[in-house]
C-alpha positions as CSV (number, residue, x, y, z in Angstrom):
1,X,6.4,2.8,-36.3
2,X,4.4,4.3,-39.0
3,X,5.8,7.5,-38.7
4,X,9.3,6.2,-38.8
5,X,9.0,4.5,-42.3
6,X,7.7,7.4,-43.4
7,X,10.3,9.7,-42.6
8,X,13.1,7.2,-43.7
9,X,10.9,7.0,-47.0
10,X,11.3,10.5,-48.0
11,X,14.9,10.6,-46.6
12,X,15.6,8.3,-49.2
13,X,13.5,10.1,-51.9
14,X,15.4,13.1,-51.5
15,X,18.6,11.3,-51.3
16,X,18.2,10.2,-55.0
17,X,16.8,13.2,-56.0
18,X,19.7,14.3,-54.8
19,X,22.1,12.1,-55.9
20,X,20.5,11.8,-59.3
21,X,20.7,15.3,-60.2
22,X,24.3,15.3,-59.4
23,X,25.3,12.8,-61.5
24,X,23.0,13.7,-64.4
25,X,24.0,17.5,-64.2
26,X,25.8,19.5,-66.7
27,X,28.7,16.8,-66.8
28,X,31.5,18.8,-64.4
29,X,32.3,19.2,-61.0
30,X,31.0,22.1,-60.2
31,X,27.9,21.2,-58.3
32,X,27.2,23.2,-55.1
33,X,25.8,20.8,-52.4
34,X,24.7,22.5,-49.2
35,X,23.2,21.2,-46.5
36,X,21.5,23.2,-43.8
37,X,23.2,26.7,-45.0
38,X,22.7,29.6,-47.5
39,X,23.5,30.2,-50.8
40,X,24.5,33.7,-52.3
41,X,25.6,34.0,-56.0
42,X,26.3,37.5,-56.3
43,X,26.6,39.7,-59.5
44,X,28.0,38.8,-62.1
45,X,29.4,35.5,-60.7
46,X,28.7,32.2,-62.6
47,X,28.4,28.8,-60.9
48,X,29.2,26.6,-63.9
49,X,27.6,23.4,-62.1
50,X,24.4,22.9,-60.4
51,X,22.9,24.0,-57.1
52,X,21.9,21.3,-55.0
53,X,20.5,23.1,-51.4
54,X,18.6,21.5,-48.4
55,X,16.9,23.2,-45.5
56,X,18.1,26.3,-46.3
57,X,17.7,29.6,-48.9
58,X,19.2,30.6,-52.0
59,X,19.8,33.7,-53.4
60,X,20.8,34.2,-56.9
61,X,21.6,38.0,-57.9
62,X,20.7,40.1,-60.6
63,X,23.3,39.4,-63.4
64,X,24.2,36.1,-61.9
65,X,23.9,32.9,-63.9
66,X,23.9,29.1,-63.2
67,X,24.5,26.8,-65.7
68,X,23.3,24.0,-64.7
69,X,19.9,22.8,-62.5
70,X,18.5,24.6,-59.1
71,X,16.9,22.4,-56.8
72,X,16.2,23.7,-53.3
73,X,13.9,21.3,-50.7
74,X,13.1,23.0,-46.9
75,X,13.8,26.4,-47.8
76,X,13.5,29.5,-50.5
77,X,14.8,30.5,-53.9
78,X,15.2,34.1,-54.5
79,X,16.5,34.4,-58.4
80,X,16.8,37.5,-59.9
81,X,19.9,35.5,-61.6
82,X,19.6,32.9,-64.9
83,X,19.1,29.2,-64.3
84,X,20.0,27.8,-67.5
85,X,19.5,24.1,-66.3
């Protein structure tokens, strides 16, 4: 029974980590949310919002900028990119 507070506990943690950094972002719609899958921002590309990625690994190219926050739980940021958040 223990266990299961626990884990709802930190679901709900991360939930409004989550939801907080999405509404106190860089002010547009561009946020990325991705659960369970990959992120790639390739060369030269811009994501103009944040990244918001769970259980999975982002990649952010050489050249590539993000304006607003990275935040990556259960999994790996690679960023060669700019995080201007």
């Amino acid at each position: 029974m223990n266990k299961l507070i626990r884990i709802l506990l930190i679901l709900t943690i991360l939930a409004l980590g989550v939801l907080s950094l999405t509404a106190c972002g860089t002010g547009n719609d561009d946020t990325q949310l991705i659960l369970g899958g990959n992120y790639s921002l390739p060369e030269g590309k811009t994501l103009e919002g944040s990244l918001v990625l769970l259980g999975g690994d982002a990649r952010l190219e050489h050249g590539s900028l993000v304006k607003g926050d990275v935040l990556v739980i259960g999994g790996t940021l690679s960023a060669a990119g700019t995080i201007q958040g």
